[in-house]
PDB file with SEQRES, HELIX, SHEET and CRYST1 records, atoms N, CA, C and O in Angstrom:
SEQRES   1 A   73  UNK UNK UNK UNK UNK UNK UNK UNK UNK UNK UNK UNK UNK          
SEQRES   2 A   73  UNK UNK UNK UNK UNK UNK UNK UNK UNK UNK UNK UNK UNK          
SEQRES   3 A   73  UNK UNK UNK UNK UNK UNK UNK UNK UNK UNK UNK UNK UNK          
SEQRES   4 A   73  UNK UNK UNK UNK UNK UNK UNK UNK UNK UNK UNK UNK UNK          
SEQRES   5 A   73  UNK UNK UNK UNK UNK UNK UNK UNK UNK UNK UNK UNK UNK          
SEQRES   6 A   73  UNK UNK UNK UNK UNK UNK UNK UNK                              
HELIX    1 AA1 UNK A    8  UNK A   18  1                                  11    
HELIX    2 AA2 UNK A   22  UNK A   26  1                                   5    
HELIX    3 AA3 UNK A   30  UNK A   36  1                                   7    
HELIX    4 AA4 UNK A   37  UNK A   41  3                                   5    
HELIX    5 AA5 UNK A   42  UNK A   44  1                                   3    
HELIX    6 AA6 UNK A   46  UNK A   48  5                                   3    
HELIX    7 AA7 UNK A   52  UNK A   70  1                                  19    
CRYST1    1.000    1.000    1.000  90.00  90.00  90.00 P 1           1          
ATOM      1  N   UNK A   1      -2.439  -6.181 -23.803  1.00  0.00           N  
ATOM      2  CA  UNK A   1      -2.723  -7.024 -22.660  1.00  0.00           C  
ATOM      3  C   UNK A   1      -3.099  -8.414 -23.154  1.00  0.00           C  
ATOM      4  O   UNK A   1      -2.441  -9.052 -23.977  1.00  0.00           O  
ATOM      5  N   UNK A   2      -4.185  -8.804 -22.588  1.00  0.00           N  
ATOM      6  CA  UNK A   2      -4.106 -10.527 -22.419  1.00  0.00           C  
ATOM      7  C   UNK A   2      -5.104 -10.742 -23.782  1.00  0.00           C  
ATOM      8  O   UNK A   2      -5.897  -9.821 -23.980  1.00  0.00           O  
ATOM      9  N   UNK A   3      -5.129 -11.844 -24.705  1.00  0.00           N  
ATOM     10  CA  UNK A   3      -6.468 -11.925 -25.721  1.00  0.00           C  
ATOM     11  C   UNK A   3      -7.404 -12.893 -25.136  1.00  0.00           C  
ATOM     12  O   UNK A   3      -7.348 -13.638 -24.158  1.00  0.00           O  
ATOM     13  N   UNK A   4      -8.592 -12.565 -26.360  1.00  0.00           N  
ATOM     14  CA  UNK A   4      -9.995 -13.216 -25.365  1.00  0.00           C  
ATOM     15  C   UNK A   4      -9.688 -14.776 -25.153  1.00  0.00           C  
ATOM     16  O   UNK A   4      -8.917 -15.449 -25.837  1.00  0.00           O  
ATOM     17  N   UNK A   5     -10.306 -15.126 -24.270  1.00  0.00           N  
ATOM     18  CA  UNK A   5     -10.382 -16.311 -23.322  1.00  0.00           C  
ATOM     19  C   UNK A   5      -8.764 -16.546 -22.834  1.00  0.00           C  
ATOM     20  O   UNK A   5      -8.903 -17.682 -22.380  1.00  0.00           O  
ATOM     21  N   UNK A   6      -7.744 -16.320 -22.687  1.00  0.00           N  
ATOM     22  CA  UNK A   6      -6.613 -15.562 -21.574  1.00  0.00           C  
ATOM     23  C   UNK A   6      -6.623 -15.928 -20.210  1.00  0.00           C  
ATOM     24  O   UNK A   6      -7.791 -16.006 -19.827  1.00  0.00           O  
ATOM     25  N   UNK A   7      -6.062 -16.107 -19.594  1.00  0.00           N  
ATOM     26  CA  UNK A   7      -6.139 -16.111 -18.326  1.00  0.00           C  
ATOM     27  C   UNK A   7      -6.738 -14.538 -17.455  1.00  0.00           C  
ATOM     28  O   UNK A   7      -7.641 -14.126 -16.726  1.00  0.00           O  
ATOM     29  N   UNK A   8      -5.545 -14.123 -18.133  1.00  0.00           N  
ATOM     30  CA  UNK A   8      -6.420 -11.905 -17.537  1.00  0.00           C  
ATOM     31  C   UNK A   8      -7.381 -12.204 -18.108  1.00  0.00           C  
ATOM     32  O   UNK A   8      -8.103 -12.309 -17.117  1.00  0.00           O  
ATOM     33  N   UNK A   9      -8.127 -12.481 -19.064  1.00  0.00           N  
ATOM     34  CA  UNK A   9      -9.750 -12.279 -18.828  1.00  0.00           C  
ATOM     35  C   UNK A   9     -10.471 -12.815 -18.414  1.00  0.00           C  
ATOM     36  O   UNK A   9     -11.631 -12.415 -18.511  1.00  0.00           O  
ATOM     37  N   UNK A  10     -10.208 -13.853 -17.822  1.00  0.00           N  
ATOM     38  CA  UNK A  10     -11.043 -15.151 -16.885  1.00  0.00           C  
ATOM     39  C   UNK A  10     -10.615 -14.391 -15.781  1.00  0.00           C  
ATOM     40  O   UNK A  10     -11.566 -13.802 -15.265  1.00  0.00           O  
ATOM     41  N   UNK A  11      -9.452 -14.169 -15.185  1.00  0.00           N  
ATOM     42  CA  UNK A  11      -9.284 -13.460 -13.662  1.00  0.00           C  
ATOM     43  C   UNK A  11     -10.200 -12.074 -13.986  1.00  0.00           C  
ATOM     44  O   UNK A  11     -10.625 -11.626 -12.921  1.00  0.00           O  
ATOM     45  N   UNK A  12     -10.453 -11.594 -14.677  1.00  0.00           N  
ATOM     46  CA  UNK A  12     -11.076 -10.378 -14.997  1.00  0.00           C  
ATOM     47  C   UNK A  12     -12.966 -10.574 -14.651  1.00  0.00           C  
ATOM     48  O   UNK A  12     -13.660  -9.927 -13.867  1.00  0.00           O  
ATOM     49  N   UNK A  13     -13.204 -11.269 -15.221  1.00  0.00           N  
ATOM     50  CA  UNK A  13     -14.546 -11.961 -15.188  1.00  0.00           C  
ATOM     51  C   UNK A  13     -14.983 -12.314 -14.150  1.00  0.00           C  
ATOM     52  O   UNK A  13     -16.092 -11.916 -13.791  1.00  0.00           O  
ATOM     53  N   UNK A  14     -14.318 -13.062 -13.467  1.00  0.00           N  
ATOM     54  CA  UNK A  14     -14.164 -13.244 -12.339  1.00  0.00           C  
ATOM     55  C   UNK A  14     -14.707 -12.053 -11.054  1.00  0.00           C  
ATOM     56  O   UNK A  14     -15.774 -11.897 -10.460  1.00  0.00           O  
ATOM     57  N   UNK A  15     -13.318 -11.331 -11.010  1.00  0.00           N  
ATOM     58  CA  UNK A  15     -13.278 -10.193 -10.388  1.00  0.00           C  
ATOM     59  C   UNK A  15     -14.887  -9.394 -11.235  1.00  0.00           C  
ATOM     60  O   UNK A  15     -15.706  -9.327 -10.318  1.00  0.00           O  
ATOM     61  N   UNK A  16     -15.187  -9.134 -11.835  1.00  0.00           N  
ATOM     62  CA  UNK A  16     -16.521  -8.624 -12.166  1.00  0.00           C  
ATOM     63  C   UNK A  16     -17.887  -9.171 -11.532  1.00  0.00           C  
ATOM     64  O   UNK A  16     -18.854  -8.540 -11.106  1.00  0.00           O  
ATOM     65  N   UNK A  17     -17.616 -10.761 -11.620  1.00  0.00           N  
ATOM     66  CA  UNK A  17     -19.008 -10.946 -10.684  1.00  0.00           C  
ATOM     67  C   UNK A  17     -19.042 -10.992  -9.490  1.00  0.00           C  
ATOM     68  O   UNK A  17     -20.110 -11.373  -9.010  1.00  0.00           O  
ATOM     69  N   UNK A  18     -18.008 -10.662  -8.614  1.00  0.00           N  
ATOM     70  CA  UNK A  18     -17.715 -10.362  -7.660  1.00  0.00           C  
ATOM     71  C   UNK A  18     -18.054  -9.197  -6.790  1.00  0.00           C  
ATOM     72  O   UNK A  18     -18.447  -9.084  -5.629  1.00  0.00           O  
ATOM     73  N   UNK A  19     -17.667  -8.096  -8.082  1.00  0.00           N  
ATOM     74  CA  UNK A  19     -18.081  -6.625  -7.939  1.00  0.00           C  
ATOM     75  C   UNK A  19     -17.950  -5.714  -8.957  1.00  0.00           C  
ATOM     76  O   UNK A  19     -16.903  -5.155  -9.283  1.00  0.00           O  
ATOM     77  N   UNK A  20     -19.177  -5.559  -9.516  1.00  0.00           N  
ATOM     78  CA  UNK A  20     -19.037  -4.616 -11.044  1.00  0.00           C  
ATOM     79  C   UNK A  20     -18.344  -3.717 -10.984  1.00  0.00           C  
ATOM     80  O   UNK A  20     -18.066  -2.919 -10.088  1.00  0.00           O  
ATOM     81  N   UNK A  21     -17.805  -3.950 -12.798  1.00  0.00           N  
ATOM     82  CA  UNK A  21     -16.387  -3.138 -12.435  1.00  0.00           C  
ATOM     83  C   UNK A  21     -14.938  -3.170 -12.320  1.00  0.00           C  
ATOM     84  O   UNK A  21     -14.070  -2.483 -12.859  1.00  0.00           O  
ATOM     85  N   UNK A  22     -14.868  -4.340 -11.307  1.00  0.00           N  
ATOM     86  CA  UNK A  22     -13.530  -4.491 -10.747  1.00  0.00           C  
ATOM     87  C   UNK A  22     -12.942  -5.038 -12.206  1.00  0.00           C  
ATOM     88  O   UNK A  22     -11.949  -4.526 -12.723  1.00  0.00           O  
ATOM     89  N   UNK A  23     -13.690  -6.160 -12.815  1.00  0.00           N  
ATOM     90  CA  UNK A  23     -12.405  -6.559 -14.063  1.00  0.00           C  
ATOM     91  C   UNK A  23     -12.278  -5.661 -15.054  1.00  0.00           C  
ATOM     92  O   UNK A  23     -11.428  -5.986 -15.882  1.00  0.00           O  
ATOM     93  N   UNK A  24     -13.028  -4.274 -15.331  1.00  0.00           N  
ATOM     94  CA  UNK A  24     -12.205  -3.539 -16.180  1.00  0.00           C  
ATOM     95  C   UNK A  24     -11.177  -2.862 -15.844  1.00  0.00           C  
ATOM     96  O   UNK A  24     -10.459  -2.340 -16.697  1.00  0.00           O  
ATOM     97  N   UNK A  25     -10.862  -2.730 -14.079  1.00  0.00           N  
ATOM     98  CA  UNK A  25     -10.526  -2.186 -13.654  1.00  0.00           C  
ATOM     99  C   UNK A  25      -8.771  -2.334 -13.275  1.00  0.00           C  
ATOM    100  O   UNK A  25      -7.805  -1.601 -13.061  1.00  0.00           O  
ATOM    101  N   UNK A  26      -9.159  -3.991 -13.370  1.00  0.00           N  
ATOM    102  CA  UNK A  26      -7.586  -5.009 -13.430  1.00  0.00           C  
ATOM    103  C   UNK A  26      -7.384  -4.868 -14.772  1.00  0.00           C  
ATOM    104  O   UNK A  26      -6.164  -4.873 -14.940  1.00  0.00           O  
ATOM    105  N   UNK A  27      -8.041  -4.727 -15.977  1.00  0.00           N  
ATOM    106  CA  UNK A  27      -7.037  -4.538 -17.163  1.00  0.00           C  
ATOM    107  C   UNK A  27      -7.098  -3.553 -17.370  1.00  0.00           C  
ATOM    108  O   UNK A  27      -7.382  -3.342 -18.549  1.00  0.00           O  
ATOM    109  N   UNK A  28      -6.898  -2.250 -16.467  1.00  0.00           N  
ATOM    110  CA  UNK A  28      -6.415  -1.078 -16.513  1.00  0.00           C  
ATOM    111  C   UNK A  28      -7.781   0.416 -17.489  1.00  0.00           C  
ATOM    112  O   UNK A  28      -7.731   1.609 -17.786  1.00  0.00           O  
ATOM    113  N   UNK A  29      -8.801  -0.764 -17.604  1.00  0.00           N  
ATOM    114  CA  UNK A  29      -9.475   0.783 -18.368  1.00  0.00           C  
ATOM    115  C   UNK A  29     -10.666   0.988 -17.055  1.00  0.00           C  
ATOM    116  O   UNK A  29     -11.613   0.258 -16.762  1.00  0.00           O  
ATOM    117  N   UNK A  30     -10.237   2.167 -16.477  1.00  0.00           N  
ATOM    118  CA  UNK A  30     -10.799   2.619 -15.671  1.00  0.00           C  
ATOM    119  C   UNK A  30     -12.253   3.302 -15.650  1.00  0.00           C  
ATOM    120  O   UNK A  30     -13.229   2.999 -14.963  1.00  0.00           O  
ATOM    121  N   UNK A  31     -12.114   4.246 -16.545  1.00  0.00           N  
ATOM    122  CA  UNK A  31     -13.584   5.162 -16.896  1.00  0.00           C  
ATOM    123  C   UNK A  31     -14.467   3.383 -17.563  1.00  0.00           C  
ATOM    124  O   UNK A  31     -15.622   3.451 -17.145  1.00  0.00           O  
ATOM    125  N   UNK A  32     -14.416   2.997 -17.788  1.00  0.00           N  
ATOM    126  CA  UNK A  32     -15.107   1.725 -17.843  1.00  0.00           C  
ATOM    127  C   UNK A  32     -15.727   1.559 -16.946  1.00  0.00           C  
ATOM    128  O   UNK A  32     -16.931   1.760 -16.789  1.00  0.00           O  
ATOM    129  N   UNK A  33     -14.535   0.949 -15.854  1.00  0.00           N  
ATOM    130  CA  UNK A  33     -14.719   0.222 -14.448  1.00  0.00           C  
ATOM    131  C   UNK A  33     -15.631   1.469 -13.446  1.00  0.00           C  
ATOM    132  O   UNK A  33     -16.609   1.080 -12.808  1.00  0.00           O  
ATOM    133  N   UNK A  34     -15.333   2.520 -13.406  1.00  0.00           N  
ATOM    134  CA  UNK A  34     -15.932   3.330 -12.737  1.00  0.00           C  
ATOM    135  C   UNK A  34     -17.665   3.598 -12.823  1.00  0.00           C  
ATOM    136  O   UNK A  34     -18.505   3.716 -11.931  1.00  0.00           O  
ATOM    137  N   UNK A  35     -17.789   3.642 -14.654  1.00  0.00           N  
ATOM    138  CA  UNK A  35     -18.782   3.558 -14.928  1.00  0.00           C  
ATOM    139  C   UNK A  35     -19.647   2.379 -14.723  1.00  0.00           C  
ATOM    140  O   UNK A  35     -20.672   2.543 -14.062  1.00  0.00           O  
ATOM    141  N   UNK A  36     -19.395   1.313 -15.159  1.00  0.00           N  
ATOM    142  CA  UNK A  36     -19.934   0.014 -14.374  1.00  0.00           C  
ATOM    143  C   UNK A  36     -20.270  -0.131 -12.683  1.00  0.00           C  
ATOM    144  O   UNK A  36     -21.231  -0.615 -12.084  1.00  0.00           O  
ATOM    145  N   UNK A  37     -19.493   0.273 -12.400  1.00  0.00           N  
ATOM    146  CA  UNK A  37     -19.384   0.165 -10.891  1.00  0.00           C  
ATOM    147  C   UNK A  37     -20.953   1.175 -10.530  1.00  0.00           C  
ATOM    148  O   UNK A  37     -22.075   0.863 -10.131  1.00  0.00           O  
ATOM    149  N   UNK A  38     -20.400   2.274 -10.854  1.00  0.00           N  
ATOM    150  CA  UNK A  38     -21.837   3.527 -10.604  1.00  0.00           C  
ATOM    151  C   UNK A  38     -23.173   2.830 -10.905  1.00  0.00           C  
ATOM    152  O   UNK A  38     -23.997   2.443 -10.077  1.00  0.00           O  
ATOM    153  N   UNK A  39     -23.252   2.718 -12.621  1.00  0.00           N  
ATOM    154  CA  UNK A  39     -24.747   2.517 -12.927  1.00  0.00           C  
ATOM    155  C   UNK A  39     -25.391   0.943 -12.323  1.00  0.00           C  
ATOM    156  O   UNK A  39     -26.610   0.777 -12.265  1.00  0.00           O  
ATOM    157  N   UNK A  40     -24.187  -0.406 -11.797  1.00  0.00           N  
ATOM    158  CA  UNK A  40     -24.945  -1.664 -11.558  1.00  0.00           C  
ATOM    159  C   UNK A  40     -25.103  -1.155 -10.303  1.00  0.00           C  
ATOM    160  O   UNK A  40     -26.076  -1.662  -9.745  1.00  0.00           O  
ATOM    161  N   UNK A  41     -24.357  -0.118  -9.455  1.00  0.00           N  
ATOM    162  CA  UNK A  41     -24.718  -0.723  -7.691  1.00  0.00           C  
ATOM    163  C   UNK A  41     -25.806   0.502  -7.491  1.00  0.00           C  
ATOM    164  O   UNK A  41     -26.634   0.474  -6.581  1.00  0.00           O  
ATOM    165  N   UNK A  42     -25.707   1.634  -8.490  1.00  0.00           N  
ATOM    166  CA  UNK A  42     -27.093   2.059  -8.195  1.00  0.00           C  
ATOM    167  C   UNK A  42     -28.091   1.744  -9.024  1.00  0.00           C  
ATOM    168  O   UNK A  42     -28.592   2.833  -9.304  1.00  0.00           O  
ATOM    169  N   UNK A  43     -28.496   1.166  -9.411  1.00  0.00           N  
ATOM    170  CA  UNK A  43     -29.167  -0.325  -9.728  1.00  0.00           C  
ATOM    171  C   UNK A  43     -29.808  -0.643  -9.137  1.00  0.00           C  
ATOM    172  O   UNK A  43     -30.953  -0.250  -8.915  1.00  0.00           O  
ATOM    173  N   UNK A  44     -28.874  -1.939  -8.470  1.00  0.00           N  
ATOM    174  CA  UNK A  44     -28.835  -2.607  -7.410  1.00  0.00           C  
ATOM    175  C   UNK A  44     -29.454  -1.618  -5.853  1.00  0.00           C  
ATOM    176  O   UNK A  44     -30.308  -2.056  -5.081  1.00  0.00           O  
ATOM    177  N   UNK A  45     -28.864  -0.463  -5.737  1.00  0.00           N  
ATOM    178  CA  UNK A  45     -29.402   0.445  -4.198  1.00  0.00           C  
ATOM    179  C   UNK A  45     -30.903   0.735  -4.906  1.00  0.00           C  
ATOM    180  O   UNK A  45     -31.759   0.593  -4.033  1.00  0.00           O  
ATOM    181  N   UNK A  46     -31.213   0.920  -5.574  1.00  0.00           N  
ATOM    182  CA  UNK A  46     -32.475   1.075  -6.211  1.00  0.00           C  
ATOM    183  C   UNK A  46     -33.858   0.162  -5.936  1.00  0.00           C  
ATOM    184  O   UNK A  46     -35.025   0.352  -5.595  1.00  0.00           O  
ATOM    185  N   UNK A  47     -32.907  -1.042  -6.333  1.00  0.00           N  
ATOM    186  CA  UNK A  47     -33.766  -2.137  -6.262  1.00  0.00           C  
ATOM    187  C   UNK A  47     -34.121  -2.621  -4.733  1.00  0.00           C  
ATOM    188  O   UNK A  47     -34.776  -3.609  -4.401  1.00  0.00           O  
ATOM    189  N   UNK A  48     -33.599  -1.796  -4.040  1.00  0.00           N  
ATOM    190  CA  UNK A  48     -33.812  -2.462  -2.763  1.00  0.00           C  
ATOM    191  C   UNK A  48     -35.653  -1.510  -1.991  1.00  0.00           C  
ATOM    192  O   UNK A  48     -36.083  -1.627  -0.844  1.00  0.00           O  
ATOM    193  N   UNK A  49     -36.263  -0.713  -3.114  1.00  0.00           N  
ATOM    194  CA  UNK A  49     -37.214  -0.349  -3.597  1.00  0.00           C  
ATOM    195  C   UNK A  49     -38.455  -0.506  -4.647  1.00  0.00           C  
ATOM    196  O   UNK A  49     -39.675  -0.435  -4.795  1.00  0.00           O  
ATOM    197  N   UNK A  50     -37.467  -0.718  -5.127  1.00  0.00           N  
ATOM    198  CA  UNK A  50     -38.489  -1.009  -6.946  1.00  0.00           C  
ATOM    199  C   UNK A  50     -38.150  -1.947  -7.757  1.00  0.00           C  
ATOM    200  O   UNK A  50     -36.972  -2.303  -7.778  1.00  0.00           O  
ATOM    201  N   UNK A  51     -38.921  -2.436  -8.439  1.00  0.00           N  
ATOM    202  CA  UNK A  51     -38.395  -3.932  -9.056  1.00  0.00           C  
ATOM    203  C   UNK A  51     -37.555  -3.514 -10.271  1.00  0.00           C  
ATOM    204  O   UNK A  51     -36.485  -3.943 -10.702  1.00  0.00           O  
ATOM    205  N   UNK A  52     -38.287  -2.652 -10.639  1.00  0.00           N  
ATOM    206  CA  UNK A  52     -37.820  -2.094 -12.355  1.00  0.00           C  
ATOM    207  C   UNK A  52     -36.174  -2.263 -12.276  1.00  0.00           C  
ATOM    208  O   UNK A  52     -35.531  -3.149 -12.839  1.00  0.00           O  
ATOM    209  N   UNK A  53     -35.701  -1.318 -11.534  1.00  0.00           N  
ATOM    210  CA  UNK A  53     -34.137  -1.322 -11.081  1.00  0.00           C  
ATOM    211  C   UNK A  53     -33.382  -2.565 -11.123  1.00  0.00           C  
ATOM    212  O   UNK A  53     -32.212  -2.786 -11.435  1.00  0.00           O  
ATOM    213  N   UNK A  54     -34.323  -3.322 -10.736  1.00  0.00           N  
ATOM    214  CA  UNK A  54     -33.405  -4.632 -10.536  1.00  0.00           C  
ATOM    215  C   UNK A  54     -33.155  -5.265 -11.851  1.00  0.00           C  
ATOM    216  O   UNK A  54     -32.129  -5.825 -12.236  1.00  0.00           O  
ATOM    217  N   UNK A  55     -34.536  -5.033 -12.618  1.00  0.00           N  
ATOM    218  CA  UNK A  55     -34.319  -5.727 -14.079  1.00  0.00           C  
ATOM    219  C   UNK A  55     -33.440  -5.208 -14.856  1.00  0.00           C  
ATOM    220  O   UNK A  55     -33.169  -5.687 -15.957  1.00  0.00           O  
ATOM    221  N   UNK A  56     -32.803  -3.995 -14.288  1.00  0.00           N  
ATOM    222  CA  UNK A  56     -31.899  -3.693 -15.465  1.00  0.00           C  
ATOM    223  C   UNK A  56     -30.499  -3.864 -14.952  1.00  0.00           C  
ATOM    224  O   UNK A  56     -29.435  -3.791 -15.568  1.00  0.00           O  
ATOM    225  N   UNK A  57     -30.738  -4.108 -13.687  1.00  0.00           N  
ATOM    226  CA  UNK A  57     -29.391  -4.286 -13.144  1.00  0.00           C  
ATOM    227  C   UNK A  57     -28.628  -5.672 -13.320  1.00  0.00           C  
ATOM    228  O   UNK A  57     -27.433  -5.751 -13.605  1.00  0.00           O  
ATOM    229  N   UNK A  58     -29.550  -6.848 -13.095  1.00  0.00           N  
ATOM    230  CA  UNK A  58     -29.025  -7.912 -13.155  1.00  0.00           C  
ATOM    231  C   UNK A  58     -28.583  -8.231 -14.780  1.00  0.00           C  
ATOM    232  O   UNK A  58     -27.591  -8.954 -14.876  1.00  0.00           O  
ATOM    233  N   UNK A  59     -29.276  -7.725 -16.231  1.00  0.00           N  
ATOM    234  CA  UNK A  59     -28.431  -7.751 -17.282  1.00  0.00           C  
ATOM    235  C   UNK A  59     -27.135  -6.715 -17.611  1.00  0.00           C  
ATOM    236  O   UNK A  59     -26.299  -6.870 -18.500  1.00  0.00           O  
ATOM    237  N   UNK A  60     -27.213  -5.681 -16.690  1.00  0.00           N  
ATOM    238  CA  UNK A  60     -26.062  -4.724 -16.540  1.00  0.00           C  
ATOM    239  C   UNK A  60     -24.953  -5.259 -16.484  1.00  0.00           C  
ATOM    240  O   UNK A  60     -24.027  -5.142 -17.286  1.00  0.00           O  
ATOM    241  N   UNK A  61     -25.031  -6.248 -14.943  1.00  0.00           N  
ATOM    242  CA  UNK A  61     -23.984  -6.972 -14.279  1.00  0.00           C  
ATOM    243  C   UNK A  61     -23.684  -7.766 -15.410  1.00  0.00           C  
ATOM    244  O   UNK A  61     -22.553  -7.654 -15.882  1.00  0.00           O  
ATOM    245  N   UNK A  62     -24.314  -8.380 -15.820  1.00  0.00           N  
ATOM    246  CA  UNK A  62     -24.366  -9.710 -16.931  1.00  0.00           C  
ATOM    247  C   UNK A  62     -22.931  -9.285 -17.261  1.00  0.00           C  
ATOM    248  O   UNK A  62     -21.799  -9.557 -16.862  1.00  0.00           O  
ATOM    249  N   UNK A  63     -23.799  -8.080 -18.646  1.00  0.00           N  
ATOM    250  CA  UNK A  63     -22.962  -7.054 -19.721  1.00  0.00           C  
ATOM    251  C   UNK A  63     -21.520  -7.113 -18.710  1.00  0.00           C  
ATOM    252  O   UNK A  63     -20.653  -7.813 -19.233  1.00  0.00           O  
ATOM    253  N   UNK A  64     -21.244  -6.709 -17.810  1.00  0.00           N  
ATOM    254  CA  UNK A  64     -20.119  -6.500 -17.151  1.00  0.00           C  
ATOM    255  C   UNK A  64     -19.150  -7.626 -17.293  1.00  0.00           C  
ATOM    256  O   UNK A  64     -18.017  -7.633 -17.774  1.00  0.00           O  
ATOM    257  N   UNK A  65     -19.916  -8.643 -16.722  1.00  0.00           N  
ATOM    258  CA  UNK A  65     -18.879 -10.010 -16.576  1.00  0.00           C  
ATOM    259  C   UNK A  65     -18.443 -10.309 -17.984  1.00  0.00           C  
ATOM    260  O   UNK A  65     -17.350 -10.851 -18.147  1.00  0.00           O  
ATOM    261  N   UNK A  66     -19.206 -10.000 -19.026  1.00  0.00           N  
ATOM    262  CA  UNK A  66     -19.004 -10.733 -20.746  1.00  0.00           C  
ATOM    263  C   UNK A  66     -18.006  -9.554 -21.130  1.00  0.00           C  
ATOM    264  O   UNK A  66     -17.107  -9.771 -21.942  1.00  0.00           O  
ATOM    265  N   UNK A  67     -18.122  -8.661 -20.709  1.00  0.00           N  
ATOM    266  CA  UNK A  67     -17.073  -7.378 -21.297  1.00  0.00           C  
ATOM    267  C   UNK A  67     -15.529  -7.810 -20.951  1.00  0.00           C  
ATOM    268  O   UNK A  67     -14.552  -7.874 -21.697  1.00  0.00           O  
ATOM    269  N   UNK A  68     -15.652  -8.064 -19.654  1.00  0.00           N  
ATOM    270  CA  UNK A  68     -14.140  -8.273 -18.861  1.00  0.00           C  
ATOM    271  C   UNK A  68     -13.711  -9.125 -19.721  1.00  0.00           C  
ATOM    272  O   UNK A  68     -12.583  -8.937 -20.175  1.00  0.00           O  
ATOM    273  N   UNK A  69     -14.527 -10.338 -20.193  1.00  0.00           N  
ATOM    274  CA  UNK A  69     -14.118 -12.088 -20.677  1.00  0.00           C  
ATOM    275  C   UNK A  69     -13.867 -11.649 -21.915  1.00  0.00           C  
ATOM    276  O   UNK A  69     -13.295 -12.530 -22.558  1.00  0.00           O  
ATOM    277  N   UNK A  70     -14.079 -10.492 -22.642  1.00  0.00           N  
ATOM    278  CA  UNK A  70     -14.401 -10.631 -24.239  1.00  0.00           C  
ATOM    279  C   UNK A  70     -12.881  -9.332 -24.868  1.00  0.00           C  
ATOM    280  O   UNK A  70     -12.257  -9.207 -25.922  1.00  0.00           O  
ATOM    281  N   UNK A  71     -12.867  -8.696 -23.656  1.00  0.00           N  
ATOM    282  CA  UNK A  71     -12.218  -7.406 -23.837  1.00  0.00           C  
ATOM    283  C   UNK A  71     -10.350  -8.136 -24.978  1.00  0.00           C  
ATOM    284  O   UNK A  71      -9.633  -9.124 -24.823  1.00  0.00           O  
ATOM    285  N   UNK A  72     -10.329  -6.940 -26.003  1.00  0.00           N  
ATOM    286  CA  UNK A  72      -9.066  -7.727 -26.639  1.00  0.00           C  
ATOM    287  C   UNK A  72      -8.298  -5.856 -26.322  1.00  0.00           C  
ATOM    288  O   UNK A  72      -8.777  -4.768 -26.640  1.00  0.00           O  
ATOM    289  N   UNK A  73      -7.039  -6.176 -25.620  1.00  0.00           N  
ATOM    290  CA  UNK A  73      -6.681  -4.515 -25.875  1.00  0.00           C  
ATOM    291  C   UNK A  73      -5.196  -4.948 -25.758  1.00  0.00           C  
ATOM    292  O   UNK A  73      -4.299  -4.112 -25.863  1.00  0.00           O  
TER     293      UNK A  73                                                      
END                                                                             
């Protein structure tokens, strides 16, 4: 697929801060994207309770967006 800094990984990155997940999901590695998706938005549903949740969520997401941008496959 595309190498780092690429256009697919900027559209990828993109699509990630949008909604965790989605850019592993456009360069096709799924169990990635799935997994991202699960652990930031329950996280995120977490946090709409407890703070703790949130702190790990918002560097989760981070991790997400830098993965999509960095990914070489």
């Amino acid at each position: 697929m595309s190498g780092q800094g690429s256009t697919g990984n900027v559209i990828a990155a993109i699509c990630s801060f949008f909604l965790p997940g989605l850019g592993q999901l456009v360069q096709g590695r799924i169990l990635a994207a799935l997994l991202f998706f699960l652990f930031t938005s329950g996280f995120y549903a977490l946090a709409s309770t407890l703070i703790l949740p949130f702190i790990i969520a918002v560097p989760l997401h981070i991790w997400c967006i830098i993965d999509a941008a960095r990914y070489r496959g």
